[in-house]
N, C-alpha and C positions, 0 to 999 in steps of 0.2 A: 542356436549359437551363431553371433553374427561374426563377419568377418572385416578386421580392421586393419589398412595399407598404414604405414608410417613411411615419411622419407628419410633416408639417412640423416644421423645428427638431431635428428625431434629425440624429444624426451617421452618413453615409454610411463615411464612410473616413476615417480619423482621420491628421495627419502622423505621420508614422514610423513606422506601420504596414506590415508587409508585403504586398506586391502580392497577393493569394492569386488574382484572378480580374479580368474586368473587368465595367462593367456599364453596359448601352445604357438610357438612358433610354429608356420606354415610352408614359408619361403624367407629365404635371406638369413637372419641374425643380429642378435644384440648384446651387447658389452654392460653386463654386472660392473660398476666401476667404485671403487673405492678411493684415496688419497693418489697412492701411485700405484696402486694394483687394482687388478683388472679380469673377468672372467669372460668368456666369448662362452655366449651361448648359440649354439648352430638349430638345423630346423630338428622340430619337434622336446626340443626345452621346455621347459612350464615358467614362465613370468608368474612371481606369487606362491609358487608352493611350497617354498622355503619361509615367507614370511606368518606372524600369526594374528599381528595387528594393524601393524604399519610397516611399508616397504624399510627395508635399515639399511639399503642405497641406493642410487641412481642408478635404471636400466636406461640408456638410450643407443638407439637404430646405428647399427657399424655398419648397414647399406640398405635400401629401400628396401622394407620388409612386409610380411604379410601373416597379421594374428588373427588366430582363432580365441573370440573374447568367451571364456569359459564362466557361467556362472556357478561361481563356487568359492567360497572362503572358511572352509570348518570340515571335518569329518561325514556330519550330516547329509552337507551338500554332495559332499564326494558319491557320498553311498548311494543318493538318488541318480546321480550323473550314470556310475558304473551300471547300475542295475539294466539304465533305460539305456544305455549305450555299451553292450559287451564288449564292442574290439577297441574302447578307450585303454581297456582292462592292461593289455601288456603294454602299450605306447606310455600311460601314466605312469604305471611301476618300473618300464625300463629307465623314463626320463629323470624320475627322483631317484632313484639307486645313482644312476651315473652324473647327477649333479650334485651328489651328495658327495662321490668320491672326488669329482673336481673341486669342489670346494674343502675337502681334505687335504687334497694335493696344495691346494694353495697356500689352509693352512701350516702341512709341514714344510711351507719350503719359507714361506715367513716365518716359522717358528726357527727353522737353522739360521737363518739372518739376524733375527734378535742376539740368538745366542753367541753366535760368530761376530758382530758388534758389540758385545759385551766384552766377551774376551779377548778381542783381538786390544779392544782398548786399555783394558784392565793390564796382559800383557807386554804392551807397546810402551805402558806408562810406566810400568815396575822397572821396565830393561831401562827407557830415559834416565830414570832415578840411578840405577846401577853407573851405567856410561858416565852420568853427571859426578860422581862417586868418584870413578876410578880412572876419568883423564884430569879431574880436578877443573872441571867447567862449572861456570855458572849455572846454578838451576832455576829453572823462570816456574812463578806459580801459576798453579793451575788447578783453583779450588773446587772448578765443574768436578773433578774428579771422585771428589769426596762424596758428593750425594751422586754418583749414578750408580744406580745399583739395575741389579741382572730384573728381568720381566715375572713378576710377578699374576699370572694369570689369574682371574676370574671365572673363566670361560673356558673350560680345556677341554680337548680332547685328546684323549689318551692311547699310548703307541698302539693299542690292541686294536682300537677301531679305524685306523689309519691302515695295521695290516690287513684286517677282517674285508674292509673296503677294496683293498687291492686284491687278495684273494679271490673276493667271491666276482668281481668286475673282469678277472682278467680270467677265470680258470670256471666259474662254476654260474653264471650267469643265467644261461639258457637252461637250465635243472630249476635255478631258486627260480624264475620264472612264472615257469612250468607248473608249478606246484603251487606259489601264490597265486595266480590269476584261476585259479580252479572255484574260489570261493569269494564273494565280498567282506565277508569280515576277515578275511588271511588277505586279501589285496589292500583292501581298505588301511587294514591295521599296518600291513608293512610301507605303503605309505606315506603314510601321517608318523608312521616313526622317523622313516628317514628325512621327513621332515623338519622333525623335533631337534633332530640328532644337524641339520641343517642349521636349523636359527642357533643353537649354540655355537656352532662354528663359525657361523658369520659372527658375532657376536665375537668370538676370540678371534678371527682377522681382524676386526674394528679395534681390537687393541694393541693386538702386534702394530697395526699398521700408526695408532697413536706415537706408540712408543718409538715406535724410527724416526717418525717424524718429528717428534721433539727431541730426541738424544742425536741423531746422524752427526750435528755440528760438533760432537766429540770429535770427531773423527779429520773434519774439514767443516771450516762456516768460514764466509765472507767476512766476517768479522777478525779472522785470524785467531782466537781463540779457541785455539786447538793443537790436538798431538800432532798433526804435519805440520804447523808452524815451530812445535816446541822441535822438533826435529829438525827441521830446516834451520831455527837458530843454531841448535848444535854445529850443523855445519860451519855454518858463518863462524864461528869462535873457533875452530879445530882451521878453516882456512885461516885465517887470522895468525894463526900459531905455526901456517907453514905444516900441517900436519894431515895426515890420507883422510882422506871423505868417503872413503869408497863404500866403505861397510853403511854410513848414514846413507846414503845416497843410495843404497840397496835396500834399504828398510822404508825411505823416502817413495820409492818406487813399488816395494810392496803394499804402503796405503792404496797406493793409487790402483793397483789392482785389486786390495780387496773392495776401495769403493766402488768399482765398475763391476765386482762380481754382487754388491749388495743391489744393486740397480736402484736406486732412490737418493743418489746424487744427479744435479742437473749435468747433463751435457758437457755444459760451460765449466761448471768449477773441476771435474773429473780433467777435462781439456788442459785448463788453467794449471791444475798441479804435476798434469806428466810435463807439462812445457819448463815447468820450473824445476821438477829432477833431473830432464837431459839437458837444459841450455844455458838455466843461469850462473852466472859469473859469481860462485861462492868468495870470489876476493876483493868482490865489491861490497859498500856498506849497504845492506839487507833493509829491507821495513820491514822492524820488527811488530812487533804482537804491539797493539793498544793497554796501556793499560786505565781502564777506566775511571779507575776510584783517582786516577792522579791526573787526569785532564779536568781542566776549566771548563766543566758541564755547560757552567750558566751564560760563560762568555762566549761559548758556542754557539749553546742556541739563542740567546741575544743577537748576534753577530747576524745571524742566519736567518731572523726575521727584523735585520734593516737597524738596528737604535745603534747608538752614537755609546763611541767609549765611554764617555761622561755618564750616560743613562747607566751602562752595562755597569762600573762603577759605583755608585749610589745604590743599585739594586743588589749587589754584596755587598755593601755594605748593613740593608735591611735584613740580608739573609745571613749573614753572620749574628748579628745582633740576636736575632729569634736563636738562631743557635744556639747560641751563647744565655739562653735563659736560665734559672736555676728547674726549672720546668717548661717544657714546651705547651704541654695542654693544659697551662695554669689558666683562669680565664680571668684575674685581676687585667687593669687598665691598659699597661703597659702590652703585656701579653695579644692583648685583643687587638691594641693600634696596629702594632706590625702583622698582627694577619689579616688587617683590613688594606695594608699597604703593598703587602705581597699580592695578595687576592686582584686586587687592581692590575696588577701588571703582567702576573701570571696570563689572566684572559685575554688582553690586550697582544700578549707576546703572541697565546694561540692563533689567535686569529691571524694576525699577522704571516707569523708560522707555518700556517696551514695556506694560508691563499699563497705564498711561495710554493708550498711543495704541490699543489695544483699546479702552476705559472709554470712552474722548469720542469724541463725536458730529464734532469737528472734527480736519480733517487736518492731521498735523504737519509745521510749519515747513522749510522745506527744509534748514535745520541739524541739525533730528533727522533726517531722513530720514538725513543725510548718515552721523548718528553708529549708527541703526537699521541700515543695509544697509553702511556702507562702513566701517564703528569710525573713522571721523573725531571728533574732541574738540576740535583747537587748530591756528589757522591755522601760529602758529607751528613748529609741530613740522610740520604736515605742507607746508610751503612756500606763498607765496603763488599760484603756479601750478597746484600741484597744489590747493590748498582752490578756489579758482574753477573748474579742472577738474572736481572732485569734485560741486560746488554746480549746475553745468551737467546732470552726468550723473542730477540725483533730477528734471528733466524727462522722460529716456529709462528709467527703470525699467523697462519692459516689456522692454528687449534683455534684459533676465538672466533673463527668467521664460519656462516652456515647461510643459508636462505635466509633463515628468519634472528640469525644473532652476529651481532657489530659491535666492534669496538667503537670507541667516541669520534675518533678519525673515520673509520670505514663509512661509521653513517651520515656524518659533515659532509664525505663524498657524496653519497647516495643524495643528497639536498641539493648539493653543487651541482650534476649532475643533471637532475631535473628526473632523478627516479623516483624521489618521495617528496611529500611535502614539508615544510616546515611542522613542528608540533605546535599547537597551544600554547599561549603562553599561561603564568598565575592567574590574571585574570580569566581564563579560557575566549581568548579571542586566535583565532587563524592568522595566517600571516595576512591574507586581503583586510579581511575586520577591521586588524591592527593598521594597515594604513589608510581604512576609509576613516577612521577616529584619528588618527596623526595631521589627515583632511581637515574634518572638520573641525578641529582645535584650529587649523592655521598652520602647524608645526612643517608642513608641504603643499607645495602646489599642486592640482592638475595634474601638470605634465610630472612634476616628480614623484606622486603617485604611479603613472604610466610605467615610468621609465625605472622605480623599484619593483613594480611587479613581472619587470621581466629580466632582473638583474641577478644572476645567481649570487653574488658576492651578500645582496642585503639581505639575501635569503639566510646563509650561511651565516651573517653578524645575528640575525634577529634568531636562528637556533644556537648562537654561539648563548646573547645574553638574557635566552629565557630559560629555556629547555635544558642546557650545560649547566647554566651556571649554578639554578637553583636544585637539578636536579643531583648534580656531584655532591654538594654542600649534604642531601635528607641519606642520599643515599651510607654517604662517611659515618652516619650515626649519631655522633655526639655534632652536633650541630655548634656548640658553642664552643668550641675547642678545632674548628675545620680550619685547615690550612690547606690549599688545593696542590702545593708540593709534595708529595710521598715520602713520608717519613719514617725512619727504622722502629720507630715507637708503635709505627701500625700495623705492625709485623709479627704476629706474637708465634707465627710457623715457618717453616722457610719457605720461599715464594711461589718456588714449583706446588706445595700441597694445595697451597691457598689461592691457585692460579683460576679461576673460573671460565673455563676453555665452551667452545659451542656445544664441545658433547655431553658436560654435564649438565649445562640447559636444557638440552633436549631431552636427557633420563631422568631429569625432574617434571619436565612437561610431563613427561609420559608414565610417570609415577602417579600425577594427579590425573590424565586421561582412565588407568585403568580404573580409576576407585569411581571419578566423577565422569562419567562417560561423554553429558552430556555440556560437560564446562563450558568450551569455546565452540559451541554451537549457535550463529546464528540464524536467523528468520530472512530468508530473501524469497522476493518475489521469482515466479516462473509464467513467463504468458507464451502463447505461440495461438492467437486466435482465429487462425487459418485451418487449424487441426483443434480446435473446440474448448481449446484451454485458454480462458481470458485472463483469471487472475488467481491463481495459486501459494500459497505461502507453501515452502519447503525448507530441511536443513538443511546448515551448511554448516563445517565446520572448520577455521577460519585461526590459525596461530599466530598468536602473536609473534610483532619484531619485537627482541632485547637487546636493550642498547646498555653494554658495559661500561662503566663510569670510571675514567682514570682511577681510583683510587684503595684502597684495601678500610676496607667498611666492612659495615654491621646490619643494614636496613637494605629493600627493597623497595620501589615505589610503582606504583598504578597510574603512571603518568596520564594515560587518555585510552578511553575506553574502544574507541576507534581511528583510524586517520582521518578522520573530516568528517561532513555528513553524510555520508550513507553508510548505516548501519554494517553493511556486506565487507571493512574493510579492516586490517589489525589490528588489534590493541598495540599500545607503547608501554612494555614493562623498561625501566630500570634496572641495575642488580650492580652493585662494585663489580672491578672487575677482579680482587681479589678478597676473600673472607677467608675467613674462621668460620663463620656462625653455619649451621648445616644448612643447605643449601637445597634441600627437599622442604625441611618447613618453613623458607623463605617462599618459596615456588607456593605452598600451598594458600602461606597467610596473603600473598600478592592475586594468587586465584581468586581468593574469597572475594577481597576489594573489589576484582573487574567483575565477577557477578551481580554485585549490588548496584556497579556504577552505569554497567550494561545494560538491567533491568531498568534504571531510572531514564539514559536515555531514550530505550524501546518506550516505556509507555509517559516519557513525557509527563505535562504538568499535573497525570493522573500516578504521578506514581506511588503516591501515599495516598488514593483515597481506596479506602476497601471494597466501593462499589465497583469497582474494577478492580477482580483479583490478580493479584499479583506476588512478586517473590517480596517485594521492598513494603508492598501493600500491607500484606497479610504480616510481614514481620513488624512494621511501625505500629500497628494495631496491636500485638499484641504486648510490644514493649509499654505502649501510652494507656494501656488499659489494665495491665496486670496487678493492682493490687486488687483488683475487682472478682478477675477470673477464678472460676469454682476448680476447675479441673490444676489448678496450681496449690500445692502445699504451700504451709509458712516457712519452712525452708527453702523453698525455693524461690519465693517471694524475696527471701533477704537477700539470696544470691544474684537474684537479679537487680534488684537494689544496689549492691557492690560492685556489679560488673559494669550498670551505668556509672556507677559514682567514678572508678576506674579510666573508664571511656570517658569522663567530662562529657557524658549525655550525649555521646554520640552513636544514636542506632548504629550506625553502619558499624562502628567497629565494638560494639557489640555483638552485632552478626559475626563479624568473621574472627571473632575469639569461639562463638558457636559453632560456626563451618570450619572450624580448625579443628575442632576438638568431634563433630561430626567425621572427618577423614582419616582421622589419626587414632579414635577407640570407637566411634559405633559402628565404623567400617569392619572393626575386632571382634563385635559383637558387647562391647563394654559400655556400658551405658556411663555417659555425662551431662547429658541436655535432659532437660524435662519432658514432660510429656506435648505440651505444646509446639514448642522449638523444635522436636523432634518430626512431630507430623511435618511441619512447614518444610524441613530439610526434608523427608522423604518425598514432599512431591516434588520441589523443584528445582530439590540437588539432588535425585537420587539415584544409587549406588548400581554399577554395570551387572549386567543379569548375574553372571558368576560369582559376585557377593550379596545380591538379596535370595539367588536360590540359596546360599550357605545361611543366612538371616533370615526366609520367610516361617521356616515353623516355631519362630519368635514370636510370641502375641505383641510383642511393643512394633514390632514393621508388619507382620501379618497384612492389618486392614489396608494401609499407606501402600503397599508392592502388591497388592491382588490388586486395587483402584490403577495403578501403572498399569500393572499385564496387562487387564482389560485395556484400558485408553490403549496402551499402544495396538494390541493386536486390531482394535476399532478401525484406526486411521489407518493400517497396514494394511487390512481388505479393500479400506475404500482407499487406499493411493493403489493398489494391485490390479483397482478395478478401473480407476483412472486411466492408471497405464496401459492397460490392454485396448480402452477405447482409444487412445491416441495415439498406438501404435498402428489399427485397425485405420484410424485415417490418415496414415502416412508420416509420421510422427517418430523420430529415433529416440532410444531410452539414454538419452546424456551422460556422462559420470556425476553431475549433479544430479539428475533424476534417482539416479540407483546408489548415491550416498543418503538422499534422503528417506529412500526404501530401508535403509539398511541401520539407520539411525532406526528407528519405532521396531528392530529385532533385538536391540542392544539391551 
């Protein structure tokens, strides 16, 4: 067990990271961190023994600290560690009991928070209704109100193990101890329980903590749409009328308390609302609430990226007209002019739009946000519901954002910026490519070649009118009917259901991780020829960025299989940023694509010849030869027959109607592929050890998952043996070295 220094603020373990190991604090401490909650873990914690696959959030160093890297991620390993190390025995079991209970604690006290934001709202909002009732004031709407409903849990745990936890932590510790560390299977098992009883709990903080995060602006948002403004109005009309404030101004005040006891108000807005119960002048005229659906959306954000009245004019004039169809998704003449007219101006305004809200120093409006991240433009098109819905969610922007998932704005930044590169365009040229061919047409100089390749702006126009434009248009679905304005028509749920937030990107990834272990693993080289290693392939496994597309769609796309040329770098999925369509088999059919497009470009201009096997090899071979092959039935000859016909002769999405229908019932044990199809997917998509042992005393995977075992355990000795030799000359075991160990156990 070696021992590893971090300096304060480094990241320990990253979310979505693979478990590779665990690790006992030694000296110092590290902070569990979540949205706005947060667990300090002190010395001798376990980094990891809460998780079962993948970290489910960011541990990093709250001051120079020092771990013991434990190899261990499973029962198994425990049982060897314990056995060969007795006095880990009470240090393990005392650190998972008491971080079991701290993560209880955390979640009952988030759990009281949801609740007490629920009702305090619910409450707050019945009494408005009353007061609005019985002094005979105005009452202002407030339709968020209608859809918040109380937290519905997934993930619970229940009052008994909440008391059980404090009981036995606070009164009976040193006994239950005592008693488990006597034995490995009573230490072990208690353990890996409190484990279990761990990741569900994390697991329901991750959604308390969702749910503040998107409902708090009930409460108080910068946007004014909220019960302390509907409140504060009251004021303002009761002064008006010469009439006592006292009673609102105590109710005023107790927001402001309960949102400093929820603690996940910022600083600033908590600040912001006690300054406006003790000081302001209720007999002054108030700024009231926005209301959204009746502001000039379009003349706004016109306005705001620079065009001349006369423009902003003529373009509601377009946008009336399409309104004004007897169908908007008709795709007659007319219908199609004006969304070729819109389309033009829409991208033109983004861009524009965007290189402002980079330029100024001040944050845009929550109407540009709205039109920046969600292609919002006009209350009317996209319904009053849904624009209030919309105007709510540029509060919650952070649900869409993660490492690996952006909104269309977030990653226009990440370009601008000089964090990512531009994508591919249709043709698959890079943004250099793209201007040595712009060269050599003539279409640029030399020097303004030079001088675009170091220009963020052309970088950002060139993902504005490749990668945006075409990829919002596949992603909307119905391609001939795309309007890139958000309209009430593509709404078929309310906005919140259909909102495609980071975190259900991520438990879609990780729905197709458990099944297809080895999806986004790629091949990268490891050299260190000073310690004996020249050229090594190893795995790596490598997530994609998703980049969410303004619009509420049907389709996913497999934009590019990597960021550039080396194999080692993410894929570019697509995905609306709001659907309907379930969003697990969008995840799977999008997997399938990058498998075959990653295979092509790993082996290059061999990637259909069978002399060199492969996934795409061995699949084109058997699609182009099948009416030949013996081991295929006449039924399934004509099936395949129809699935080409289907596909317009397209192997690839032939494959991934096959790899779809592979993760979704052979994964079940239900047979739908043939016997051919079948072998190809179990070598090179096949299924994480915990569903081929549930599959191997199947004769149809039998021979296919015994050919696995073996290979893997093969390469597992000799990378075991590798490592020992390169350790033996000086040679540290990397977290890439012992992910690729760890891949051939999977």
């Amino acid at each position: 067990m070696n021992a590893l220094k971090v300096k304060k603020g480094e990241v320990v373990a990253k979310k979505q990271d693979k478990v590779m190991e665990w690790y006992l604090i030694q000296e110092g401490s590290v902070v569990r961190q979540f949205d706005f909650a947060e667990v300090v873990m002190n010395r001798n914690s376990i980094i990891g023994i809460l998780e079962n696959e993948w970290f489910a959030c960011n541990y990093v160093a709250r001051e120079d600290t020092t771990l013991i890297v434990i190899p261990c991620k499973d029962a198994q390993d425990l049982r060897v560690i314990l056995s060969e190390h007795e006095n880990f025995r009470p240090i393990f079991l005392r650190t998972a009991v008491e971080q079991r209970h701290q993560s209880l604690c955390l979640y009952a006290s988030l759990q009281k928070k949801s609740v007490l934001l629920h009702n305090v709202a619910e409450s707050l909002y019945s009494e408005y209704k009353s007061i609005c009732t019985e002094k005979l004031l105005d009452e202002q709407d407030f339709t968020r109100i209608e859809s918040f409903e109380a937290l519905k849990m997934q993930h619970k745990a229940e009052n008994w193990e909440i008391a059980n936890s404090n009981s036995l932590v606070k009164g009976y510790l040193k006994d239950y101890m005592q008693l488990m560390i006597r034995d490995d299977s009573l230490c072990v098992g208690a353990i890996m329980e409190a484990a279990a009883q761990m990741r569900r709990v994390t697991q329901g903080i991750a959604e308390m903590v969702n749910y503040q995060l998107y409902n708090r602006d009930i409460l108080y948002s910068d946007s004014r749409d909220d019960i302390f403004h509907l409140y504060f109005g009251l004021a303002v009309q009761l002064s008006k009328k010469k009439q006592d404030i006292s009673d609102i101004r105590k109710r005023l005040l107790h927001i402001v308390e309960i949102m400093s006891q929820l603690g996940f108000y910022e600083k600033k807005q908590v600040e912001e609302a006690r300054e406006l119960c003790e000081n302001y002048d209720f007999n002054q005229v108030a700024e009231g609430r926005i209301n959204i659906a009746r502001e000039d959306c379009i003349a706004h954000i016109l306005e705001y990226a620079g065009y001349s009245n006369e423009t902003i004019r003529d373009f509601h004039s377009i946008v009336q007209q399409y309104r004004e169809l007897p169908d908007v998704m008709a795709t007659d003449n007319e219908a199609r002019q004006l969304r070729r007219e819109i389309t033009k101006v829409f991208y033109d305004v983004y861009e524009k739009a965007f290189m402002r809200s980079v330029e100024d120093l001040v944050k845009p409006s929550p109407i540009i946000l709205m039109f920046l991240h969600f292609g919002f433009m006009d209350a009317s098109m996209a319904g009053e519901e849904n624009t209030n819905a919309l105007y709510n969610l540029t509060d919650s922007l952070g649900l869409f954002h993660s490492d690996h998932v952006y909104t269309i704005y977030d990653w226009l930044l990440q370009i601008y910026e000089g964090k990512k590169e531009p994508s591919r365009n249709e043709f698959d040229q890079d943004y250099n490519g793209y201007l040595l061919e712009m060269k050599r047409t003539g279409n640029i100089t030399e020097e303004q070649m030079l001088a675009y390749k170091r220009s963020r702006k052309k970088k950002v126009e060139f993902e504005i009118r490749n990668m945006f434009m075409s990829g919002n248009r596949v992603t909307y679905g119905r391609v001939s009917s795309f309007c890139p304005i958000i309209m009430e028509e593509d709404f078929i749920n309310v906005v919140e259901k259909m909102a495609v937030t980071a975190e259900k990107i991520e438990n879609a990834i990780n729905k197709v991780r458990r099944l297809d272990y080895s999806a986004l693993y790629h091949e990268v080289m490891f050299s260190d020829p000073d310690r004996g290693i020249n050229q090594e392939w190893i795995k790596k496994e490598i997530l994609p960025d998703v980049i969410l597309m303004p619009n509420a769609g049907t389709r996913a796309l497999m934009w590019q299989e990597t960021a550039g040329a080396k194999v080692d770098t993410p894929a570019r999925f697509l995905f609306p940023i709001f659907t309907a369509v379930d969003l697990d088999e969008l995840m799977i059919e999008t997997i399938g694509r990058y498998r075959w497009e990653i295979c092509r470009r790993v082996q290059g201009v061999y990637w259909n010849d069978i002399r060199e096997k492969s996934l795409t090899s061995e699949y084109c071979d058997f699609i182009q030869y099948y009416r030949k092959n013996s081991d295929l039935s006449a039924e399934a000859k004509e099936k395949i027959k129809t699935a080409l016909t289907r596909a317009r002769n397209s192997y690839r999405e032939v494959f991934v109607k096959d790899y779809q229908a592979w993760m979704k019932y052979e994964s079940q044990g239900s047979f739908r592929l043939n016997k051919v199809s079948r072998d190809i997917m179990a070598r090179y998509c096949p299924f994480a050890k915990e569903i081929r042992t549930g599959l191997s005393s199947n004769p149809q995977y039998q021979n296919a998952f015994n050919r696995l075992d073996a290979e893997n355990k093969r390469k597992l000795q000799r990378f075991t043996t590798l490592y020992d030799k390169y350790q033996a000359a000086g040679g540290t075991i990397t977290a890439a070295l012992k992910e690729n160990l760890r891949f051939y156990q999977m």
